[in-house]
C-alpha positions as YAML, in Angstrom:
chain: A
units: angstrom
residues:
- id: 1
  name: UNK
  ca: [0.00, 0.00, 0.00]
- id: 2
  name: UNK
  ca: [1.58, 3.36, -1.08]
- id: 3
  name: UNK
  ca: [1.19, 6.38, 1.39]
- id: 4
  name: UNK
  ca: [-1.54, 8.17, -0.85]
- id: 5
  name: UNK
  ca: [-3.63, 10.67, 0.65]
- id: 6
  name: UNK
  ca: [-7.30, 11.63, -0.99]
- id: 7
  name: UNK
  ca: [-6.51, 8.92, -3.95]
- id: 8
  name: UNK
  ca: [-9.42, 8.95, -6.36]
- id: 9
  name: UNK
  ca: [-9.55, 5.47, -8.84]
- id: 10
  name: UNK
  ca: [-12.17, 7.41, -11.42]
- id: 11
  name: UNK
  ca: [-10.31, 7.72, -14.82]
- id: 12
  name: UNK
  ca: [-10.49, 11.16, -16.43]
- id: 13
  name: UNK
  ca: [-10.98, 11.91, -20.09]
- id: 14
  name: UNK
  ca: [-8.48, 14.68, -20.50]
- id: 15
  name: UNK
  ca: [-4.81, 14.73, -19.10]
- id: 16
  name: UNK
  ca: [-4.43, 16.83, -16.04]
- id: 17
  name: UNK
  ca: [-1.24, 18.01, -14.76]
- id: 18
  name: UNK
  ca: [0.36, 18.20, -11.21]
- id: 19
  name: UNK
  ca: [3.42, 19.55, -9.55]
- id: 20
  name: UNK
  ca: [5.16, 17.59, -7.42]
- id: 21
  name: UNK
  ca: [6.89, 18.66, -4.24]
- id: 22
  name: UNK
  ca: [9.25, 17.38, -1.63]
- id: 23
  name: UNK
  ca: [9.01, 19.25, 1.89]
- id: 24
  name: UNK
  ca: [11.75, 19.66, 4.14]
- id: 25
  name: UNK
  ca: [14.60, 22.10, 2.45]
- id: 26
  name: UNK
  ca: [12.21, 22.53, -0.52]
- id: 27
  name: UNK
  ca: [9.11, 24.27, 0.77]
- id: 28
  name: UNK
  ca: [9.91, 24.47, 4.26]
- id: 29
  name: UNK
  ca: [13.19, 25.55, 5.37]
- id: 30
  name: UNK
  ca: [13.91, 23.06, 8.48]
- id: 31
  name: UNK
  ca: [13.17, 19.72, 9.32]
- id: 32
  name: UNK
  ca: [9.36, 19.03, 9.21]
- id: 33
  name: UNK
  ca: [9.38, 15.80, 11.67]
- id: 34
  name: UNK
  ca: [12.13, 16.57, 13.89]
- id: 35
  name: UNK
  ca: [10.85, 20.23, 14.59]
- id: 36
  name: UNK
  ca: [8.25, 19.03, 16.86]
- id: 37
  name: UNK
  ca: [11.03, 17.08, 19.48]
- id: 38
  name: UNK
  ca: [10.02, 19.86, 21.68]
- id: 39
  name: UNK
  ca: [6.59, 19.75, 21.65]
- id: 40
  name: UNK
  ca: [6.92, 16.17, 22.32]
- id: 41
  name: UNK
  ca: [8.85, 16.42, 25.21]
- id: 42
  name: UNK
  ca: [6.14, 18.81, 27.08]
- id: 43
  name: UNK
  ca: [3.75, 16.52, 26.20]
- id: 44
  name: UNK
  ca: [5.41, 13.68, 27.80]
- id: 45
  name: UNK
  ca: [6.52, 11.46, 25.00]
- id: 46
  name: UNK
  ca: [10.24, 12.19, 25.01]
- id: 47
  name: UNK
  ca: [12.19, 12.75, 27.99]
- id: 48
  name: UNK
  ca: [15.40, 15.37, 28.05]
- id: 49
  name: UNK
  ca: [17.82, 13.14, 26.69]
- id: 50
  name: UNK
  ca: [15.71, 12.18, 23.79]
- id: 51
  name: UNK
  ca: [15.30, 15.99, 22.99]
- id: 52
  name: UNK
  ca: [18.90, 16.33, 23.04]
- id: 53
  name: UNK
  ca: [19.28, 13.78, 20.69]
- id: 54
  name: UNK
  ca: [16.76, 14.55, 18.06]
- id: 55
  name: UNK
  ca: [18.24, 18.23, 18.34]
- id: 56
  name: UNK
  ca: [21.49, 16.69, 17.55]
- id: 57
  name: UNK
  ca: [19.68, 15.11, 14.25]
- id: 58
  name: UNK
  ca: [18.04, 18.57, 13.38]
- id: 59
  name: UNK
  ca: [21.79, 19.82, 13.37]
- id: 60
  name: UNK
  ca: [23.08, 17.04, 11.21]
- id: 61
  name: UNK
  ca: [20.41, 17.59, 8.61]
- id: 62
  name: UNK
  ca: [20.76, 21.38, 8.27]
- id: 63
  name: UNK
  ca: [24.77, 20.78, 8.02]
- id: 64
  name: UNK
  ca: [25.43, 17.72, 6.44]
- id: 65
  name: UNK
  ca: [27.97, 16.55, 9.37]
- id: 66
  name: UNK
  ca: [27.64, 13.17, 10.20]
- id: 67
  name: UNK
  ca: [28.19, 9.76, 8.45]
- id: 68
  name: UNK
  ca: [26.13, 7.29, 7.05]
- id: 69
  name: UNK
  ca: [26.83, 5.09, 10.12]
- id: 70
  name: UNK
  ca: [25.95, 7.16, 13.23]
- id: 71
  name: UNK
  ca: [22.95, 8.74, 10.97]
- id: 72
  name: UNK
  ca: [21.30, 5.04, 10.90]
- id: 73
  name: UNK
  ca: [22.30, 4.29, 14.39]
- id: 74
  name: UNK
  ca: [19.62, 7.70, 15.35]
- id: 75
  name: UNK
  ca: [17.37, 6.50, 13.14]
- id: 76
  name: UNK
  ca: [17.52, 2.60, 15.29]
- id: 77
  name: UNK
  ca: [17.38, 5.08, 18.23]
- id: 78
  name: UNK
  ca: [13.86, 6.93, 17.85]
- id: 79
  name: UNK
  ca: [12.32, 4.23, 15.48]
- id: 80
  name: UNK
  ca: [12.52, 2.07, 18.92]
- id: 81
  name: UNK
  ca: [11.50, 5.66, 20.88]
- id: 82
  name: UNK
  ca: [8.56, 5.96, 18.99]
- id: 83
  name: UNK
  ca: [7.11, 2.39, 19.31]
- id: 84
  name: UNK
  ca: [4.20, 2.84, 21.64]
- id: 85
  name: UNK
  ca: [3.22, 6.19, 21.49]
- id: 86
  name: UNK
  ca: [-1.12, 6.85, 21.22]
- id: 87
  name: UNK
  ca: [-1.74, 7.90, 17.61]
- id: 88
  name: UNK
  ca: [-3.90, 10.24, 18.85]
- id: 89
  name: UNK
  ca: [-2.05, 12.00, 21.60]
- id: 90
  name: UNK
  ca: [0.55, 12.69, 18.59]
- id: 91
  name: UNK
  ca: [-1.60, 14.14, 16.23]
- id: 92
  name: UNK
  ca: [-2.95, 16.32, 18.90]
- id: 93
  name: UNK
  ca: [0.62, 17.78, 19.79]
- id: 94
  name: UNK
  ca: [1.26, 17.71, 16.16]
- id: 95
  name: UNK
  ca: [-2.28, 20.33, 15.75]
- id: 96
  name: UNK
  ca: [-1.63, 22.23, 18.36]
- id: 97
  name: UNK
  ca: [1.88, 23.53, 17.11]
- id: 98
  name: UNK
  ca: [1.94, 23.13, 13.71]
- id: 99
  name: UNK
  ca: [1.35, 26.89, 13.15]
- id: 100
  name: UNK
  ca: [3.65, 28.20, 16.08]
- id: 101
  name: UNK
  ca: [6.56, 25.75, 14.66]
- id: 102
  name: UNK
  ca: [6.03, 25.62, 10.89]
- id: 103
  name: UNK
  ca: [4.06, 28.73, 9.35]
- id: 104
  name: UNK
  ca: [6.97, 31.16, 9.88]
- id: 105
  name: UNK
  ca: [9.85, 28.62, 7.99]
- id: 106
  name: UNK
  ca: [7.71, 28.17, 4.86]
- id: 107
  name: UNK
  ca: [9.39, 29.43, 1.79]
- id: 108
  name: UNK
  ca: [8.15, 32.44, 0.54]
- id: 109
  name: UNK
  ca: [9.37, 31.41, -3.25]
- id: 110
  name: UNK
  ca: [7.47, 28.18, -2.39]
- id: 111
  name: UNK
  ca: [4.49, 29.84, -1.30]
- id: 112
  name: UNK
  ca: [4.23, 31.56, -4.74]
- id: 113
  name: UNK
  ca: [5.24, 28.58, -6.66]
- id: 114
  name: UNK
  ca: [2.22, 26.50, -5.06]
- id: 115
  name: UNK
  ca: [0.16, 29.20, -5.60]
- id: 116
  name: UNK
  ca: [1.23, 29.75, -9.61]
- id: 117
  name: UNK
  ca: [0.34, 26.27, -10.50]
- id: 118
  name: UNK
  ca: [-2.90, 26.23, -8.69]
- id: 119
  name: UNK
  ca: [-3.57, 29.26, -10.61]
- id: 120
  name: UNK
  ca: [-2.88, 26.82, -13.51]
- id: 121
  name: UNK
  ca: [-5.02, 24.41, -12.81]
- id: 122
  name: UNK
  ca: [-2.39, 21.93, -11.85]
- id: 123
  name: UNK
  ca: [-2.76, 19.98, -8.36]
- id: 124
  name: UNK
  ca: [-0.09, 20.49, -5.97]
- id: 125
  name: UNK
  ca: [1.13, 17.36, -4.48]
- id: 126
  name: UNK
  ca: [3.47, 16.82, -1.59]
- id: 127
  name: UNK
  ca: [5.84, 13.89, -1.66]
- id: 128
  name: UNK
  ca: [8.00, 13.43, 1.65]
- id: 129
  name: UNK
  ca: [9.89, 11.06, 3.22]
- id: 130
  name: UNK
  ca: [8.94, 12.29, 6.96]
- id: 131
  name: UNK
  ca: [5.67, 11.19, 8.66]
- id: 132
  name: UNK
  ca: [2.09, 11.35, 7.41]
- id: 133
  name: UNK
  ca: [0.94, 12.55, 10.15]
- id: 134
  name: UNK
  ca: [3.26, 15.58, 10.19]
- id: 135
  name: UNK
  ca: [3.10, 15.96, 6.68]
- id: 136
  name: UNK
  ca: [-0.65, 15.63, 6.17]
- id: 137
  name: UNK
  ca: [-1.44, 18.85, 8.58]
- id: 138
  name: UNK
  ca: [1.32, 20.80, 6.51]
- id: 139
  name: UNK
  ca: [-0.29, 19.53, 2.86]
- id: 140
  name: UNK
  ca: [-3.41, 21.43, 4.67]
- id: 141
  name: UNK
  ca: [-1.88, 24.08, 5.57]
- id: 142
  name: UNK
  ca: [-0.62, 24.74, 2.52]
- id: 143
  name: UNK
  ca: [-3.53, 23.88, 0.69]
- id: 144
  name: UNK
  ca: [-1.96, 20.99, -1.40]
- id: 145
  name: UNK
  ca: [-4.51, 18.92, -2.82]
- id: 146
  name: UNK
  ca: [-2.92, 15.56, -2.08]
- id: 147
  name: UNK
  ca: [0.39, 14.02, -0.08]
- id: 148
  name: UNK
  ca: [2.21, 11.08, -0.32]
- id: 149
  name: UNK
  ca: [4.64, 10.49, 2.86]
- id: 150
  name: UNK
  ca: [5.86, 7.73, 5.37]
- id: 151
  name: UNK
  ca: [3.29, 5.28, 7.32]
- id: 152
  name: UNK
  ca: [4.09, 3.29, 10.28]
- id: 153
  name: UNK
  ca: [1.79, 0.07, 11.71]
- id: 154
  name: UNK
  ca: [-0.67, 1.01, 14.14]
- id: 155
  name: UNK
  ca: [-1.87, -1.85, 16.67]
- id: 156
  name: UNK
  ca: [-4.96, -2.64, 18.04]
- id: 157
  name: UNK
  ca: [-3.90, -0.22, 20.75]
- id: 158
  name: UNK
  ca: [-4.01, 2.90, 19.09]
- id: 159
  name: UNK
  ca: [-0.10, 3.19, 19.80]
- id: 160
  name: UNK
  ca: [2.63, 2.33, 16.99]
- id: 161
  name: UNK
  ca: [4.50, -0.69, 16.83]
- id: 162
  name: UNK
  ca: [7.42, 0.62, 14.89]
- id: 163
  name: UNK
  ca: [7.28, -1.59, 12.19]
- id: 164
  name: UNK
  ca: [6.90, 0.78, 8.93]
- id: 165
  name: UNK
  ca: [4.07, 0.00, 6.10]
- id: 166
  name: UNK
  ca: [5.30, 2.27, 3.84]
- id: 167
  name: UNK
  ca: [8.43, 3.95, 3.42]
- id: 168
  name: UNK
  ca: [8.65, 7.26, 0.67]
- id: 169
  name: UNK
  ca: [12.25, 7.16, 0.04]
- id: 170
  name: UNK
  ca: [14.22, 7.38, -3.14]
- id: 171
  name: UNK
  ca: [12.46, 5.22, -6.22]
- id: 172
  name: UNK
  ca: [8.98, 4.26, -4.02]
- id: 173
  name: UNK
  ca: [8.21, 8.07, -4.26]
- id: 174
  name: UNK
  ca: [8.77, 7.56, -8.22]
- id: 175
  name: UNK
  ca: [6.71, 4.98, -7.97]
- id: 176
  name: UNK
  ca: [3.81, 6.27, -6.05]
- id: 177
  name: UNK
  ca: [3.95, 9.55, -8.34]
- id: 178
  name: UNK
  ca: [3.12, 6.99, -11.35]
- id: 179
  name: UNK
  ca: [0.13, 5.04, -9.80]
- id: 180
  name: UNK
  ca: [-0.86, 8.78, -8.56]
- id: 181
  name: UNK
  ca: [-0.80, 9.49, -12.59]
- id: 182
  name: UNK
  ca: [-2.33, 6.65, -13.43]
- id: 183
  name: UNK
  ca: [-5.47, 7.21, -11.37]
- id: 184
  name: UNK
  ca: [-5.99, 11.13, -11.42]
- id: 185
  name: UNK
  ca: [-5.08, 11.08, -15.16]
- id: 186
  name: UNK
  ca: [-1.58, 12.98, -14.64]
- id: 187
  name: UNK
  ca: [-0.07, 13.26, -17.82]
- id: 188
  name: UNK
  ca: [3.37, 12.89, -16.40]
- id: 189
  name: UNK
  ca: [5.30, 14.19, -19.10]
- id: 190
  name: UNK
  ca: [3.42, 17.78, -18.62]
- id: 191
  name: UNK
  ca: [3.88, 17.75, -14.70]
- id: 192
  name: UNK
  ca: [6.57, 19.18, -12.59]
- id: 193
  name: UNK
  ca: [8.23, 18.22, -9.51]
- id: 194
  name: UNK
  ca: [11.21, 20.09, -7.02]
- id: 195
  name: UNK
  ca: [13.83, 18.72, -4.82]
- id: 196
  name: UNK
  ca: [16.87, 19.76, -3.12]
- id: 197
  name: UNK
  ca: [18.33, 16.11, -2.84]
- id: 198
  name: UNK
  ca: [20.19, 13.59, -5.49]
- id: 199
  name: UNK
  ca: [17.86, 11.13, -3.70]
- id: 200
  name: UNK
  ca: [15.26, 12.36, -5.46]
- id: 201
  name: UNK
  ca: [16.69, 11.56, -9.25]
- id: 202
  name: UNK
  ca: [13.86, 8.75, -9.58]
- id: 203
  name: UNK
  ca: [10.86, 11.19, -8.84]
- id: 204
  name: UNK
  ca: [12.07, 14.04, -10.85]
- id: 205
  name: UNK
  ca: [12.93, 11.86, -13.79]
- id: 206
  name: UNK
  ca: [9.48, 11.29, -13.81]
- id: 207
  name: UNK
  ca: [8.00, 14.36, -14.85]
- id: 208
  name: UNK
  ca: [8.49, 16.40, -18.03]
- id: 209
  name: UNK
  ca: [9.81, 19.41, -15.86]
- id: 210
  name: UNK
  ca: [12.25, 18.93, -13.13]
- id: 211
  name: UNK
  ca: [13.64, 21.56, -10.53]
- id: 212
  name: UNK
  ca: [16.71, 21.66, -8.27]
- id: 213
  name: UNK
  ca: [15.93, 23.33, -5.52]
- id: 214
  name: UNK
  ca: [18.54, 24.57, -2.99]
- id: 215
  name: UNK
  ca: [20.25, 21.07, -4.15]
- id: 216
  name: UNK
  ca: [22.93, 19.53, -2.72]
- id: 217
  name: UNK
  ca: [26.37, 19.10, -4.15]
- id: 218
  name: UNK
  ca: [24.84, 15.36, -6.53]
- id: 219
  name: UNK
  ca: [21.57, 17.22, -7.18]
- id: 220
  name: UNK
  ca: [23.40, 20.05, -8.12]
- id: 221
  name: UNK
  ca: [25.43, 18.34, -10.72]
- id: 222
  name: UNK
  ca: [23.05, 15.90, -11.84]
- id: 223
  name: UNK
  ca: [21.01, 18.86, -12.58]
- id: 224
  name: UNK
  ca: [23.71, 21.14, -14.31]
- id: 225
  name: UNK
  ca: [24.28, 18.04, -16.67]
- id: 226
  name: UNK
  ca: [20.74, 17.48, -17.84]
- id: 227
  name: UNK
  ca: [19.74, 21.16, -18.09]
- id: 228
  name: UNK
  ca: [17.66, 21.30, -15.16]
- id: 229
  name: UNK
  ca: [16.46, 24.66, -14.22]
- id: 230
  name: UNK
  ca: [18.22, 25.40, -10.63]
- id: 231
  name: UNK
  ca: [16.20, 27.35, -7.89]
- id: 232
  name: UNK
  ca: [17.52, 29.22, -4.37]
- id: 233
  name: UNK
  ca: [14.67, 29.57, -2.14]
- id: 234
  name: UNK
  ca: [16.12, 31.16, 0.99]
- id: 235
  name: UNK
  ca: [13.31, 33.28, 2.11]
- id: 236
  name: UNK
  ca: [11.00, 32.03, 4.97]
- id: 237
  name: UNK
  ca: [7.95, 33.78, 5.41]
- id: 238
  name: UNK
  ca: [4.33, 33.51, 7.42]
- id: 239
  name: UNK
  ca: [1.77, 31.93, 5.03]
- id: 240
  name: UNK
  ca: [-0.71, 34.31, 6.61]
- id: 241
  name: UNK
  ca: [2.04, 36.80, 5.31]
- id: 242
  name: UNK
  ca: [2.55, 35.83, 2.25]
- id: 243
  name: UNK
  ca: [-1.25, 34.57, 1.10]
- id: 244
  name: UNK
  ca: [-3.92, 37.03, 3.44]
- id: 245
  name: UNK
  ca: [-6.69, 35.92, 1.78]
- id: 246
  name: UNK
  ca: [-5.69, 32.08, 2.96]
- id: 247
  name: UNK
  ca: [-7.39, 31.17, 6.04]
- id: 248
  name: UNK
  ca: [-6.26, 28.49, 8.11]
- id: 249
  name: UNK
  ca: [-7.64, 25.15, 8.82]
- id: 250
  name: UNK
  ca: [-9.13, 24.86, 12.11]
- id: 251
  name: UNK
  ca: [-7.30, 22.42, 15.23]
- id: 252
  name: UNK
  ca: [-10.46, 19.84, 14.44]
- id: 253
  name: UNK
  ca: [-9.36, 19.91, 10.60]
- id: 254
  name: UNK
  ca: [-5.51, 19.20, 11.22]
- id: 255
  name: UNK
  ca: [-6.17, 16.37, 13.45]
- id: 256
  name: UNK
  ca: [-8.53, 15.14, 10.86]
- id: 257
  name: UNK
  ca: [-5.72, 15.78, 7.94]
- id: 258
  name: UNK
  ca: [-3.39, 14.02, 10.52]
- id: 259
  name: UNK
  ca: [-2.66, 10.46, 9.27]
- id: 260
  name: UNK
  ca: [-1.63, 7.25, 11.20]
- id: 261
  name: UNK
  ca: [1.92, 7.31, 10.89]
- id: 262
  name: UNK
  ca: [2.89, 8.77, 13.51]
- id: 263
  name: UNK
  ca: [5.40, 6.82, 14.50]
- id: 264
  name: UNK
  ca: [7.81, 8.32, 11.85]
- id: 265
  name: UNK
  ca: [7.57, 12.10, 13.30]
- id: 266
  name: UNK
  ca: [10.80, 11.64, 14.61]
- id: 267
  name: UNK
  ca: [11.98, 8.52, 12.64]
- id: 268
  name: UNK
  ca: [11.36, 9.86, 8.83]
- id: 269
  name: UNK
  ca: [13.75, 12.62, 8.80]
- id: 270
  name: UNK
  ca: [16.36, 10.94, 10.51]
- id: 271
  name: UNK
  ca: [16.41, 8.20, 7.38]
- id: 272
  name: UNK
  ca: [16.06, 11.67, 5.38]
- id: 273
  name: UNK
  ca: [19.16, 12.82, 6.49]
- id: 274
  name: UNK
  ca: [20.90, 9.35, 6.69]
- id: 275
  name: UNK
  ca: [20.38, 8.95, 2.59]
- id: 276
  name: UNK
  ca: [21.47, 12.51, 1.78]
- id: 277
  name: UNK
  ca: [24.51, 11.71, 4.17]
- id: 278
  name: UNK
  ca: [25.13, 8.62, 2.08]
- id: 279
  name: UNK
  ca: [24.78, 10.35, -1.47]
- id: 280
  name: UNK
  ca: [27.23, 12.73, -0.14]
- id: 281
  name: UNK
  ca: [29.66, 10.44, 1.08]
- id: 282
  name: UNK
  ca: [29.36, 8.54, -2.09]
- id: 283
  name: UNK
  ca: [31.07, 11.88, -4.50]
...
């Protein structure tokens, strides 16, 4: 089962088109999942230590400084930290700080870009490796029409179990993006899609119109070879800011927008950072 969000199976009769976007260093400028170690911690699911630790990972993400090895250790680390959490409880921290912790690092270059190909008539899909159910209450907040992202097994209990049903990392994104085509009637070769990481080649080949976006040092000349066009986004700005007119969704909506894989909040970007690591380490 792919990590599909609001998936319709009618066929259309004319192509559509979508644009395709990754989150963390793309649209937002920080880590989506491990932004919210904090919140976690005051509401009991992480003690100090853990907080240090997942700050640790936020640091290694933003500056590229840690190996392949010690990356996938701190993923081992708050995979097995995460098992057992309540779904719910999560998705309630997770709606009660989303706009405190992520409004003010959206891209302001992003903003506009979302809002250009709605005005086009394209959908706006986001495609992340981090959590569902921190990347669902973003897609809303942004007012994506659909997400694909990471899903962990829930139990019986309502808590996770840490096993992971579906992982969106590298070619499974690529692969998602084409059964997302093939039911919404993408024509694939008219879409676009934006990345900042070389771990990303398989979902940009996709489309007809790739983007680099603040890429690092493979992306960069992977995308300098085939004649990508090469974006900077380095502006963070409020939504409310940037798009007035754009009203927020309400706590009740998030949590509904909130999916059950919530186990990867803190998990998902660690693996995120652990593969750019490892495409870096491989130059």
């Amino acid at each position: 089962m792919l990590g599909l969000v609001e998936n319709h199976s009618l066929p259309h009769s004319t192509p559509r088109t979508a644009a395709f976007f990754d989150l963390d260093k793309t649209v937002i400028a920080k880590s989506s999942t491990l932004t919210f170690s904090k919140s976690f911690y005051q509401g009991g699911l992480i003690n100090r230590r853990a907080v240090l630790r997942t700050a640790y990972a936020q640091f290694v993400f933003l500056a590229g400084g840690a190996d392949h090895d010690q990356m996938e250790r701190m993923r081992e680390y708050l995979s097995a930290l995460c098992r057992g959490w309540n779904v719910r409880q999560v998705k309630e921290i997770v709606a009660e700080t989303l706009h405190d912790l992520i409004d003010p690092i959206i891209y302001d270059e992003a903003a506009s870009l979302i809002e250009e190909h709605h005005t086009a008539g394209r959908d706006v899909v986001i495609v992340s490796t981090s959590g569902a159910e921190v990347v669902e209450p973003i897609g809303e907040l942004l007012g994506a029409d659909r997400v694909i992202a990471t899903r962990m097994v829930v139990g019986d209990d309502g808590c996770f179990t840490g096993e992971v049903e579906y992982y969106a990392y590298g070619p499974t994104k690529a692969e998602a993006i084409k059964e997302l085509a093939r039911s919404e009637g993408y024509d694939l070769a008219r879409c676009y899609a934006y990345s900042d990481s070389a771990t990303d080649l398989p979902m940009l080949s996709s489309v007809g119109h790739p983007h680099a976006v603040n890429p690092d040092r493979a992306l960069r000349r992977e995308a300098l070879a085939r004649e990508w066009p090469i974006l900077d986004f380095h502006k963070p700005v409020r939504l409310k800011q940037r798009l007035p007119h754009l009203s927020a969704p309400s706590r009740p909506a998030l949590l509904a927008a909130a999916g059950v894989g919530a186990a990867a909040v803190t998990a998902g970007l660690v693996w995120y950072a652990s593969r750019r690591r490892a495409t870096s380490g491989a130059q």
